[in-house]
C-alpha positions as CSV (number, residue, x, y, z in Angstrom):
1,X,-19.0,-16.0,29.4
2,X,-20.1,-16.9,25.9
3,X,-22.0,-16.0,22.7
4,X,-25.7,-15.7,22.3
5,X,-27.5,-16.1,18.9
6,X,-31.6,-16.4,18.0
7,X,-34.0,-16.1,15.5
8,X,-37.5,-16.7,15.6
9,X,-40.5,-16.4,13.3
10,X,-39.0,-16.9,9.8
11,X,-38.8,-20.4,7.9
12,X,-34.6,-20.2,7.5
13,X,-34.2,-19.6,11.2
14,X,-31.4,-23.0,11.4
15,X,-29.7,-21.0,8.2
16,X,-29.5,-17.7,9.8
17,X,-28.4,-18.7,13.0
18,X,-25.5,-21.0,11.8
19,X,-23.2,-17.5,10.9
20,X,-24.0,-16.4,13.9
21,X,-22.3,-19.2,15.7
22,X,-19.3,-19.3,13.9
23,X,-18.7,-15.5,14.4
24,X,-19.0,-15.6,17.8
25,X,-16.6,-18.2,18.2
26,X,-14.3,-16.4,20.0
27,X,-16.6,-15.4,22.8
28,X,-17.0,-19.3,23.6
29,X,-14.6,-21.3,22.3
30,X,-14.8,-24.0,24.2
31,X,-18.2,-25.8,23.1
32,X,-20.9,-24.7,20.9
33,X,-24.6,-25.9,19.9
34,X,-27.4,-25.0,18.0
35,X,-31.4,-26.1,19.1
36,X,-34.6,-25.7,16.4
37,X,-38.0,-26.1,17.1
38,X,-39.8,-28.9,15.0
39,X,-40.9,-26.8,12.2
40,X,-37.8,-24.8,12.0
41,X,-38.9,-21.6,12.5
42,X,-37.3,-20.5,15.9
43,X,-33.3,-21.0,16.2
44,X,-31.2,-21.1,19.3
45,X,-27.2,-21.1,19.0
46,X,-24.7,-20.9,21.8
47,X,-20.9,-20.6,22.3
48,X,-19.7,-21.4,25.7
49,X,-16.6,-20.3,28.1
50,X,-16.7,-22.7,30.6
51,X,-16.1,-21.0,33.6
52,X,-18.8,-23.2,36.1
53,X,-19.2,-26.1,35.8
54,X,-17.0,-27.1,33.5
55,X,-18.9,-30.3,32.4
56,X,-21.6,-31.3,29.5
57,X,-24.0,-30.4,32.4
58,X,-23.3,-26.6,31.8
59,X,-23.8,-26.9,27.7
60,X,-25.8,-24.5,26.3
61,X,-29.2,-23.9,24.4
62,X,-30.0,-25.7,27.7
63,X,-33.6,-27.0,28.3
64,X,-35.7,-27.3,31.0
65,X,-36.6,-30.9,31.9
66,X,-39.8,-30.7,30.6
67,X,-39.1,-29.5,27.2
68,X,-40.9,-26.2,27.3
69,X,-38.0,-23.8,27.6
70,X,-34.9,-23.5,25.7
71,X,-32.3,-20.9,27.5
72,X,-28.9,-19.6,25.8
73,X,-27.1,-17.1,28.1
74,X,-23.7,-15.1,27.9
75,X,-22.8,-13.8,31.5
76,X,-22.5,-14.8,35.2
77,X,-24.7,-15.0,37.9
78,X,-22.5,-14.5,40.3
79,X,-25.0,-15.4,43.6
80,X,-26.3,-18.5,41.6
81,X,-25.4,-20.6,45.2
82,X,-27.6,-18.4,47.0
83,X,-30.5,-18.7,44.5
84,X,-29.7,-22.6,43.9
85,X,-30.8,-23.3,48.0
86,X,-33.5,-21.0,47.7
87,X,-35.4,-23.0,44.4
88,X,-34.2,-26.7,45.9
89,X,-36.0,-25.2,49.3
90,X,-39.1,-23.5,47.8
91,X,-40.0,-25.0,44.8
92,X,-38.5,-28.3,44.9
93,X,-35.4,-28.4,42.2
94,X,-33.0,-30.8,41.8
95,X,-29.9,-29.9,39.9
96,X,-28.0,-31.7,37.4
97,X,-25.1,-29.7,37.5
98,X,-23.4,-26.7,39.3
99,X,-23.2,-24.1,36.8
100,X,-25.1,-20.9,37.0
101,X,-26.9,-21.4,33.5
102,X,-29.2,-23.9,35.4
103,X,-30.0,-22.0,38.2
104,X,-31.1,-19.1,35.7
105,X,-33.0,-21.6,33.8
106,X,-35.1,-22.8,36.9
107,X,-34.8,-19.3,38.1
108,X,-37.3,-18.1,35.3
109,X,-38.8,-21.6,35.3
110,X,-40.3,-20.5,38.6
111,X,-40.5,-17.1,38.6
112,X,-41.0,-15.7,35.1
113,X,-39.6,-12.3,34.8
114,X,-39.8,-11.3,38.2
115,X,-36.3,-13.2,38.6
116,X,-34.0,-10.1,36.9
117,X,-35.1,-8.5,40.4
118,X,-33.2,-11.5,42.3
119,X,-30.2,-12.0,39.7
120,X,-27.0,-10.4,40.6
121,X,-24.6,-10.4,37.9
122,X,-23.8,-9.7,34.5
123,X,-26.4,-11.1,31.5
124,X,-27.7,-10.6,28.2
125,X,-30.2,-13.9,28.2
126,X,-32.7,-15.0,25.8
127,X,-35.6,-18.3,26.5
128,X,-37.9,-19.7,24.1
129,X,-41.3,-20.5,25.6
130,X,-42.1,-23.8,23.4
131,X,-46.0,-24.1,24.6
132,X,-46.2,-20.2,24.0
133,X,-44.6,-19.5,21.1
134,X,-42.7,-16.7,22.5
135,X,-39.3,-15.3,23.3
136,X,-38.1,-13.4,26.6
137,X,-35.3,-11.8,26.8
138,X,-33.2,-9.3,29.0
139,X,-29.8,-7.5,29.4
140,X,-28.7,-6.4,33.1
141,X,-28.8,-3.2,35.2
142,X,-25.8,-1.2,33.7
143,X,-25.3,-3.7,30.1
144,X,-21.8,-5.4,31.2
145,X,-23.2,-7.7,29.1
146,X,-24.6,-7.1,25.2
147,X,-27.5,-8.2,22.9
148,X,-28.5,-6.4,20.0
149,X,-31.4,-7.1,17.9
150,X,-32.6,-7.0,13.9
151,X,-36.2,-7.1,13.4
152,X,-36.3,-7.9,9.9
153,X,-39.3,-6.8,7.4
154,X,-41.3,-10.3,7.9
155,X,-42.2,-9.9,11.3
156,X,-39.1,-12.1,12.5
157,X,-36.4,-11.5,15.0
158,X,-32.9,-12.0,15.2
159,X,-30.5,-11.6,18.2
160,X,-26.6,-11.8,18.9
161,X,-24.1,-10.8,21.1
162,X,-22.3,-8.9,18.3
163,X,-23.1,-6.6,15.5
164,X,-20.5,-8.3,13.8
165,X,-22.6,-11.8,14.1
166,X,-25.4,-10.2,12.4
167,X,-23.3,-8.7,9.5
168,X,-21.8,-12.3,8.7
169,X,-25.7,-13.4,8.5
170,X,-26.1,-10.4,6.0
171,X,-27.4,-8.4,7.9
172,X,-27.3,-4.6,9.1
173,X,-24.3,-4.1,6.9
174,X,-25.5,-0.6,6.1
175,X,-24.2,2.4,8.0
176,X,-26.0,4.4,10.2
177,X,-25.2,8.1,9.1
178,X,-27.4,9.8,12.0
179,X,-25.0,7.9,14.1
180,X,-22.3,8.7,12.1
181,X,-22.7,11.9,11.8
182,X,-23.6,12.0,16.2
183,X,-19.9,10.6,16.0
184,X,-17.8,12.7,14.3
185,X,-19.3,16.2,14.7
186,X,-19.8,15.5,18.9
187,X,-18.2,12.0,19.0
188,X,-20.9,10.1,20.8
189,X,-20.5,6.8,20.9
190,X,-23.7,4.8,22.2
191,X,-27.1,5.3,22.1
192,X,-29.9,3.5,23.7
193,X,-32.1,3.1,21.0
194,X,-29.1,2.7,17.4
195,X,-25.9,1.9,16.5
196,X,-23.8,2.5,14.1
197,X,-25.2,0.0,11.8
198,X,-28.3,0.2,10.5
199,X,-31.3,-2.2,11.3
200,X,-29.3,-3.1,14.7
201,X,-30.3,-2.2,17.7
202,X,-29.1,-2.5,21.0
203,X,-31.3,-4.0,23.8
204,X,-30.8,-1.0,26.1
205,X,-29.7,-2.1,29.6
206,X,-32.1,-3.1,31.9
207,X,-34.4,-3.6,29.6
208,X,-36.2,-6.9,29.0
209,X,-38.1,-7.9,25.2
210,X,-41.1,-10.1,24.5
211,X,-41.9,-11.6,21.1
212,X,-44.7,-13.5,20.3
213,X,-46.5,-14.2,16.6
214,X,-44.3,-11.4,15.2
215,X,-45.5,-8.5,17.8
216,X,-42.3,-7.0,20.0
217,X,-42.4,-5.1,22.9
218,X,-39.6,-3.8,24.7
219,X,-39.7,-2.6,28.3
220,X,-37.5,-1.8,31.2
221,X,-37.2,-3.8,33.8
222,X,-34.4,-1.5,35.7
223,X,-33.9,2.5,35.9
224,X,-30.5,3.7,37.7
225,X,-32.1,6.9,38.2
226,X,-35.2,5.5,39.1
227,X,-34.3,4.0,41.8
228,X,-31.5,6.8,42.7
229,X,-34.9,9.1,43.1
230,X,-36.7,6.5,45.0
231,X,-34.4,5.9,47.4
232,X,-33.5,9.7,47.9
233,X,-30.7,11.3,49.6
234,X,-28.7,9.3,52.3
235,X,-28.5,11.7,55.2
236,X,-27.6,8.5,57.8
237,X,-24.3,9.2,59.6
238,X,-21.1,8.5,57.6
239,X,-20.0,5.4,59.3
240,X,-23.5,3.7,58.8
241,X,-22.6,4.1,55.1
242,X,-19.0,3.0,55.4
243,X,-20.3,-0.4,57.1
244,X,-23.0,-1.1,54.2
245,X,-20.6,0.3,51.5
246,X,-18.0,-2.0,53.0
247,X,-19.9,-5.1,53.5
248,X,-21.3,-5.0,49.8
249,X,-17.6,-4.3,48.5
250,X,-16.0,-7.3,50.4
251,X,-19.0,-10.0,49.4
252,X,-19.3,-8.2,45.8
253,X,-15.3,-9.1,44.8
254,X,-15.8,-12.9,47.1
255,X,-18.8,-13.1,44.9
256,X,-16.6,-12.5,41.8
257,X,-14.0,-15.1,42.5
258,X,-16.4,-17.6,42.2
259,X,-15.3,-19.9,39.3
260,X,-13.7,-23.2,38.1
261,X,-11.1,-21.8,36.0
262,X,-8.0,-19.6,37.6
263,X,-8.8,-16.3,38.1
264,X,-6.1,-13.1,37.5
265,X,-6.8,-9.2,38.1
266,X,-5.7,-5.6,36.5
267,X,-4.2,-3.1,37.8
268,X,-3.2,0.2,37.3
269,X,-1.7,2.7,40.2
270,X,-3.9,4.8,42.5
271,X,-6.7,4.0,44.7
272,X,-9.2,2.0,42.8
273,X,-6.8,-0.7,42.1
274,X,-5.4,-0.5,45.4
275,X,-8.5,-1.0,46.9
276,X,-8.9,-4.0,44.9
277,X,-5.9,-5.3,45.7
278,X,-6.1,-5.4,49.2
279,X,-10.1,-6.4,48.9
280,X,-8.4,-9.6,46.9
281,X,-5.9,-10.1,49.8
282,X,-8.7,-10.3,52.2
283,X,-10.3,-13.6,50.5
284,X,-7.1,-16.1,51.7
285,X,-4.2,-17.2,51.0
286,X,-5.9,-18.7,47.2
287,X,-6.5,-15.4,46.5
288,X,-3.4,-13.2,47.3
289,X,-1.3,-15.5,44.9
290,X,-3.5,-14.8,41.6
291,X,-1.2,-13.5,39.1
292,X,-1.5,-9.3,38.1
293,X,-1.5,-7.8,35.2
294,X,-0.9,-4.2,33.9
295,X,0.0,-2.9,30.8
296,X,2.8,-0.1,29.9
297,X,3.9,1.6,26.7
298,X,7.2,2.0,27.4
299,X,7.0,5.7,27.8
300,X,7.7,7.0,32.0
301,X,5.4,10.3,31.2
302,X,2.4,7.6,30.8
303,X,2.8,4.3,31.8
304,X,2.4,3.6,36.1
305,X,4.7,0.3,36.3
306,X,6.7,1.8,39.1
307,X,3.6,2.2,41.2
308,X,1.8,-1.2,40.1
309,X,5.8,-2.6,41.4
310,X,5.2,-1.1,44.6
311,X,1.4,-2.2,45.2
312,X,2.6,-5.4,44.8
313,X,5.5,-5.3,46.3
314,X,6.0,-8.1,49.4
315,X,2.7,-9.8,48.0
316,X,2.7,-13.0,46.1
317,X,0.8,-11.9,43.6
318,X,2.9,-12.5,40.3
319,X,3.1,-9.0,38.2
320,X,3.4,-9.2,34.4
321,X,3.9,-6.3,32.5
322,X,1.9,-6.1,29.0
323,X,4.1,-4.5,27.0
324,X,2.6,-2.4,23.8
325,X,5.2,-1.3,21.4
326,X,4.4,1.4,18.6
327,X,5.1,-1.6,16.0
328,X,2.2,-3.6,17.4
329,X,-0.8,-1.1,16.9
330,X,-0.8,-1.0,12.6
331,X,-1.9,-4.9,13.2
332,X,-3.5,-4.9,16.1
333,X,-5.7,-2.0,15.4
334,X,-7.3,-3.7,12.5
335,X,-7.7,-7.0,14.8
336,X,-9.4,-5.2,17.7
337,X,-11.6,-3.4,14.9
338,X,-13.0,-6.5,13.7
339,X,-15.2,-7.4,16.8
340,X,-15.6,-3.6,18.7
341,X,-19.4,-2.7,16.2
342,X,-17.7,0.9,15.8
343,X,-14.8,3.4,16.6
344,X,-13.2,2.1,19.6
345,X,-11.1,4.4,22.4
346,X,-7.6,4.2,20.2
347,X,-4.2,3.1,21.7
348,X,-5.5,2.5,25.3
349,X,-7.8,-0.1,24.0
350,X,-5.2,-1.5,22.3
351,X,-3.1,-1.7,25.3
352,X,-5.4,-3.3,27.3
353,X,-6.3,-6.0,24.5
354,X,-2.4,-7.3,24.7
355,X,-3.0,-7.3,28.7
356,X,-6.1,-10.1,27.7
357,X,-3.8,-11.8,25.1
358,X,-1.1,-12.2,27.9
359,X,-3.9,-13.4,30.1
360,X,-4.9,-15.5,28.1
361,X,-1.8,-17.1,26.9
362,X,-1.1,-17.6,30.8
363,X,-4.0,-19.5,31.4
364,X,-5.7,-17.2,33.3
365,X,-9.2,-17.3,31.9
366,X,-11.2,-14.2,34.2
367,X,-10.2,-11.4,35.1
368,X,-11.0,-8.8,37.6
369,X,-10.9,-4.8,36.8
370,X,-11.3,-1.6,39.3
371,X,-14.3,0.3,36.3
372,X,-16.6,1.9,38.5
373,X,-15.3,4.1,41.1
374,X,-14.9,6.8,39.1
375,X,-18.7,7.7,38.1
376,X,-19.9,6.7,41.2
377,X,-18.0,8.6,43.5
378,X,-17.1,11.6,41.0
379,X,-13.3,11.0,40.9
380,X,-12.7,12.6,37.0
381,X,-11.4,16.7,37.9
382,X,-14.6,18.1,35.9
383,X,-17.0,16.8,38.3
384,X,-15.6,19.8,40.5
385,X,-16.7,22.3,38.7
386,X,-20.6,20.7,39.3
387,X,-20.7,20.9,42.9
388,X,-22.8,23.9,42.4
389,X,-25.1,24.5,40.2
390,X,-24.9,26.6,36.5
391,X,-27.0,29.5,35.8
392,X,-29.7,27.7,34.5
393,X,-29.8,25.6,37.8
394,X,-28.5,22.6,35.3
395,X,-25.8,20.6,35.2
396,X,-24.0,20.8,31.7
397,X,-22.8,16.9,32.2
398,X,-20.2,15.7,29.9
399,X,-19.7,19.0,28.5
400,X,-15.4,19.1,28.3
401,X,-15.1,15.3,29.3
402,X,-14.5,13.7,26.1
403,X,-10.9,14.0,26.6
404,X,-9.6,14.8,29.6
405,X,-6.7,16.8,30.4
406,X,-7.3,18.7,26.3
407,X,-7.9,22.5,26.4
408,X,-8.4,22.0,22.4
409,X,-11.5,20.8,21.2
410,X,-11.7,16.6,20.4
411,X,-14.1,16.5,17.1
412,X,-13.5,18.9,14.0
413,X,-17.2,19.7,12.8
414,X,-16.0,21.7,10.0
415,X,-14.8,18.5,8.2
416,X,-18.1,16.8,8.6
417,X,-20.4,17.9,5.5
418,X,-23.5,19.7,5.7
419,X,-25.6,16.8,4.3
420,X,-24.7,14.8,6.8
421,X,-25.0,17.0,9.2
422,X,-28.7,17.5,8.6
423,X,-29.1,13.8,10.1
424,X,-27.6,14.8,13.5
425,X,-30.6,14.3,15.9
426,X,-30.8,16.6,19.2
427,X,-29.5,16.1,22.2
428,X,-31.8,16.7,25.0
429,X,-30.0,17.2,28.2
430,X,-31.4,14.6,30.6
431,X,-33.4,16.0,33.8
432,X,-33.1,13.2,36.2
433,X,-31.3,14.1,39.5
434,X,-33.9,16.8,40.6
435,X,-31.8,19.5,40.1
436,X,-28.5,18.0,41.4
437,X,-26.1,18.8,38.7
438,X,-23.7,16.5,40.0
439,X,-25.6,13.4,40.1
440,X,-27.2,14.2,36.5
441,X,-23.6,14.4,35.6
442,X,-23.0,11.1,37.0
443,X,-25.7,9.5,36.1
444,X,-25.1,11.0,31.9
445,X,-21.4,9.1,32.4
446,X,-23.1,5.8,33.7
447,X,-25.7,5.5,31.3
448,X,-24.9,7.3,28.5
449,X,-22.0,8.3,27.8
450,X,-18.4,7.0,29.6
451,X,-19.6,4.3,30.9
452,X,-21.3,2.4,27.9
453,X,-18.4,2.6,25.7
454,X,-16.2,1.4,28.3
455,X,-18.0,-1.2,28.7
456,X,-17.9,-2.2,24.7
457,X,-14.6,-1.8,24.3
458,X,-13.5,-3.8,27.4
459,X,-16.1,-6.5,26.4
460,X,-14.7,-6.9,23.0
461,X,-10.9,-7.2,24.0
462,X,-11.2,-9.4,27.0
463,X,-13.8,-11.9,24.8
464,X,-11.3,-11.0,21.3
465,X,-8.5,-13.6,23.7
466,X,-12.0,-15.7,25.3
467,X,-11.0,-14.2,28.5
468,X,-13.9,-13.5,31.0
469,X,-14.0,-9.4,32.3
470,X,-15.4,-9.0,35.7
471,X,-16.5,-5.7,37.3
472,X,-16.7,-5.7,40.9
473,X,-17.2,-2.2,41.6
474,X,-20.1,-2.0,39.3
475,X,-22.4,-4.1,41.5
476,X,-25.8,-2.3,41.0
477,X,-26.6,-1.8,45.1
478,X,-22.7,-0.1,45.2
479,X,-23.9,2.2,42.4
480,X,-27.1,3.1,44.2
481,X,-25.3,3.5,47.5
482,X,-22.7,5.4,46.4
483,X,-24.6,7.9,43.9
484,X,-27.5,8.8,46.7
485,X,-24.8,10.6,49.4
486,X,-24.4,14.1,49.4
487,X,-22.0,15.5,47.4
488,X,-19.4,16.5,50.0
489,X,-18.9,12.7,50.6
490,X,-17.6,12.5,47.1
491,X,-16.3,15.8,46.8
492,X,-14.4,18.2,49.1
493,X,-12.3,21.3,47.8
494,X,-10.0,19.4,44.8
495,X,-10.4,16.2,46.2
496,X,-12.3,13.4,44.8
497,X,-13.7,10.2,46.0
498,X,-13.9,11.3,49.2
499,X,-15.5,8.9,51.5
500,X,-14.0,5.6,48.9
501,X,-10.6,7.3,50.2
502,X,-11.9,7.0,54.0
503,X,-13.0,3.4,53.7
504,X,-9.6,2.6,51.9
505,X,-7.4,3.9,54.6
506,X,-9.4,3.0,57.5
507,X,-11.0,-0.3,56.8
508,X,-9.5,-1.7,54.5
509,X,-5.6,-1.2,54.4
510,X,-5.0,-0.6,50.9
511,X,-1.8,1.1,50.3
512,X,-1.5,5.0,49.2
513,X,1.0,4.6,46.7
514,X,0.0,6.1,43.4
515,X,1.3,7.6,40.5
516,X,-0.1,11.2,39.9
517,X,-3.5,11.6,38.3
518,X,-2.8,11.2,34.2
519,X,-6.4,11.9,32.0
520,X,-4.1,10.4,29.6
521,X,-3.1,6.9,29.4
522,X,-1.0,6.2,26.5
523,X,1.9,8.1,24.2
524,X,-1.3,7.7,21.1
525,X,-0.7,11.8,20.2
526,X,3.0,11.2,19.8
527,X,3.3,7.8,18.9
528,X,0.4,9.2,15.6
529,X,2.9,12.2,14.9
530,X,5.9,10.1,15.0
531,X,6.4,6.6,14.1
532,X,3.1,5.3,13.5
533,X,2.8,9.1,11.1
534,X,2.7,7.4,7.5
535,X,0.0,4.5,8.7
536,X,-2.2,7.4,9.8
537,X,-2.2,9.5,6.7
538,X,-2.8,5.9,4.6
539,X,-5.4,4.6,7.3
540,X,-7.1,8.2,6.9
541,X,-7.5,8.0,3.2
542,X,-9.1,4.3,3.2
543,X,-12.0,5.8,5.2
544,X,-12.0,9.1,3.3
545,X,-12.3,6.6,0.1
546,X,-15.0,4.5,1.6
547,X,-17.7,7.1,2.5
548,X,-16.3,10.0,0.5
549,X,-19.7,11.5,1.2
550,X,-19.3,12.6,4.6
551,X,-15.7,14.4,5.4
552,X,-14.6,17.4,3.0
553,X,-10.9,15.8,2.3
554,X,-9.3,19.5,1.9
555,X,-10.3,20.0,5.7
556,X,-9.5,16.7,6.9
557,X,-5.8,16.7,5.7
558,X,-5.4,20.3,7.0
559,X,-6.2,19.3,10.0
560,X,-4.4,16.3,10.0
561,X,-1.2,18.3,8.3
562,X,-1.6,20.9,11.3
563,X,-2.1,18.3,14.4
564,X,1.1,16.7,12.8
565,X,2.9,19.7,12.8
566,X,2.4,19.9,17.0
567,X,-0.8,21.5,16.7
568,X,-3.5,20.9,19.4
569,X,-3.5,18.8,22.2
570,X,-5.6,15.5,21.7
571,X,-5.4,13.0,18.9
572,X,-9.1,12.2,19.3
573,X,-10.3,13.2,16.3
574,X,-7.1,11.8,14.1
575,X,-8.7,8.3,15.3
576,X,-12.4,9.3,14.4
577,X,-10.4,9.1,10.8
578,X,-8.5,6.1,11.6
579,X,-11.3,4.8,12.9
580,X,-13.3,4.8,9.5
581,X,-10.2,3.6,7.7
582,X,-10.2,0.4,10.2
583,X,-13.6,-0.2,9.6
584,X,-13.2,0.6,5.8
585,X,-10.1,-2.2,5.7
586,X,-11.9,-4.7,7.9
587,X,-15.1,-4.7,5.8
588,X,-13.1,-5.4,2.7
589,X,-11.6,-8.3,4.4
590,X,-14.9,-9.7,5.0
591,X,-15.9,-9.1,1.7
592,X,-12.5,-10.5,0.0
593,X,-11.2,-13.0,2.4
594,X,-7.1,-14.1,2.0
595,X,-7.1,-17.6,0.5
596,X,-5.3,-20.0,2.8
């Protein structure tokens, strides 16, 4: 896991990329480096993680032994044995090392683009071509991995692995008020094509770019939906799909324990963990002794410790309880903000940002989470209601699933100015599941809605303590498998998940303790109305001060006067507020940095 940084086509492409090495720092901490071309005009910059290969041999910009192709990566390929054998076989390779960064290298050496198809992992990769003059780059399948790009006026191109890279460079600095304004009148949080910054774009995932002589094109490589269609329904005989389901689970979390460094997992209660857990226990004795980690708030109506206890009870898996107290989030708030590119989730992200510091500070360098299971096999309650379809013969999807478990609504439009209103762009509902309205529901959560910003926020707390996140449930060919059976194998009557709870209980032993279903994860709407009530109001008013242009204050602090009276049922749109107030605070920092 590391940092990525280029720039190519402009004269003061060593100068830009320097900033963006230091700023990444913490996703690579142990080693950096920096390659130019002779005349200076194309810059590479790397900070590595060493996870394989813990060597020089695995240093990154690494080039290929000809000279003609300069690689920096930020990822895993997690089969890189498998594709190793193949290019010493084939084509003739010989290795200098054993990390996975070579055998991507050779990889597009020998196949040019063609090799995303072959790649299973995580990546956002970029490779100069020397004799061509031209950069390729890609992002994987579902973007575990990101890369966001400036193209500036001159015909240039600068990428990172952060916005936050690209604003110590100078650059997208500017807000994006379309996006702002998608935020806090609906609170979206990604988009394909913008962030919240202006100028800075995300690579979408599984998309690929070319530059060359100042023309860009971008392209996918991978469609989810695509290939969901392709494929079509699975009408095979539920066992035929529990023995591919189950084969591609087992050698998807082996595949993940691949690594030089120790390796720890998260858990929560409830079936997806458990499932992990036992998946883990499978691999040998190595494996069932990794240490565990969970994190609690201290509060019984939220946190699942006495379920994680009894998962791992009469196992020797180690159990360490990340602890976040209410005193924690004023400073910890404004850390996380620093790296997340935008509003984050609030006091659950938090949370699990102390469970990477603990990691961390125990030496445990990845760890293994149980994302996934959720879209894929339509485990959140409101999927229910799309097991038939609406009026229209549409699905509605993500309609009532910004916060789960709220009857009140989560954004306050009123307090969102006309002006900036006017820059809200429509949302087209996506038409991609031929009709199916619970597979376009699933399909909106894994591409554009849940899942992305998940995947942000976990990216930017596990690399904030240079900890390496791996998702084994999010293995494209489970996605695919999963999402193309019928919906009574993921839904029957209230129940959820329903052929993942099958293969759990019959093949693979994992226990049925679990803690009862809670959409809500952390005390945030009482610890905001109690303790943490002053730091609010301030943390409010710094981002009402710093785009005074978009809120009306008189309805933001009745609403905020009202919620802390007991009013409503969700804090999420206190922390759209807070949210601009971090950001407000952080940029200042940048701009007025404490003197040693």
């Amino acid at each position: 896991m590391c940092g990525v940084a280029a720039v190519v086509g402009r004269t003061d492409a060593t100068a830009t990329v320097r900033p963006l090495v230091a700023a990444l720092a913490h996703r690579g901490p142990d080693a950096d480096g920096l390659w130019s071309s002779a005349d200076a005009t194309v810059a590479l910059g790397h900070t590595r993680l060493s996870i394989l290969d813990l060597s020089p041999a695995g240093s990154q910009p690494m080039t290929s032994p000809d000279g003609r192709h300069v690689l920096v990566f930020n990822g895993e390929i997690y089969n890189c044995r498998e594709l190793r054998t193949e290019l010493v076989s084939a084509a003739g390779w010989s290795f200098l090392g054993t990390s996975d960064t070579e055998v991507l290298l050779a990889a597009y050496v020998t196949w040019g683009a063609a090799c995303l198809d072959r790649l299973i992992g995580m990546f956002a990769f970029a490779v100069w071509d020397e004799r061509e003059r031209s950069l390729f780059a890609a992002r994987d399948r579902l973007g575990v991995k990101p890369l966001y790009l400036v193209r500036p006026t001159d015909g240039g191109l600068v990428l990172a692995s952060e916005i936050s890279a690209l604003q110590s460079a100078g650059l997208a600095t500017d807000p994006d008020e379309a996006a702002w304004a998608s935020y806090l009148a609906e609170g979206r949080m990604e988009w394909p094509d913008r962030s919240f910054w202006r100028g800075a774009e995300p690579l979408p995932p599984g998309h690929r770019l070319r530059w060359h002589e100042g023309h860009l094109t971008v392209e996918p490589w991978y469609d989810l939906a695509a290939r969901v269609r392709e494929s079509g329904p699975d009408d095979r005989p539920a066992p035929v799909v529990l023995d591919e389901y189950e084969a591609i689970l087992r050698a998807s979390v082996a595949l993940r324990f691949r690594a030089d460094v120790p390796v720890g997992i998260a858990l929560s209660s409830g079936l997806d963990s458990s499932s992990l857990l036992a998946l883990v226990d499978a691999l040998g004795p190595d494996e069932r002794a990794v240490h565990a980690f969970t994190f609690t708030t201290g509060d019984p109506a939220y946190d699942e410790l006495p379920w994680v206890e009894q998962l791992v009870g009469g196992t020797a898996h180690p159990l360490h309880e990340c602890r976040l107290e209410m005193t924690d989030v004023p400073e910890l708030a404004e850390s996380v903000q620093r790296n997340q590119d935008g509003p984050y989730g609030g006091l659950p992200t938090l949370a699990y940002a102390q469970l990477f510091e603990q990691a961390h500070d125990r030496g445990v360098t990845v760890v293994l989470d149980g994302q996934g299971m959720d879209e894929q096999w339509a485990g959140y309650d409101y999927y229910r209601s799309l097991t038939s379809t609406t009026g229209d013969g549409c699905a509605a999807p993500g309609s009532g699933t910004l916060v789960q478990g709220s009857t009140s609504g989560a954004t306050r439009r009123a307090s969102v100015r006309a002006e900036l209103l006017d820059l809200l762009d429509p949302v087209v509902p996506g038409s991609e599941a031929d009709g199916d309205p619970l597979l376009e529901a699933q399909l909106h959560d894994l591409t554009r809605a849940k899942l992305p910003r998940a995947l942000r926020f976990n990216d930017r707390v596990s690399m904030r303590s240079s900890c390496e996140l791996r998702e084994p449930f999010l293995d494209h060919r489970l996605v695919e498998l999963a999402l193309r059976q019928p919906a009574d194998r993921k839904i029957t009557g209230s129940t959820g998940k329903v052929l993942l709870r099958q293969l759990a209980a019959e093949r693979l032993g994992a226990s049925d303790v679990g803690a009862p279903k809670r959409p809500v994860q952390t005390p945030q709407r009482e610890w905001l109305r109690g303790g943490l009530q002053a730091w609010a109001r301030t943390t409010v008013e710094d981002g009402l001060a710093w785009q005074p242009d978009w809120l009306d204050p008189r309805v933001v602090r009745a609403e905020l006067d009202a919620f802390m009276a007991g009013g409503g049922d969700n804090a999420f749109f206190v922390w759209q507020w807070i949210s601009m107030g971090l950001i407000a605070r952080t940029r200042r920092r940048r701009c007025h940095p404490r003197r040693p």
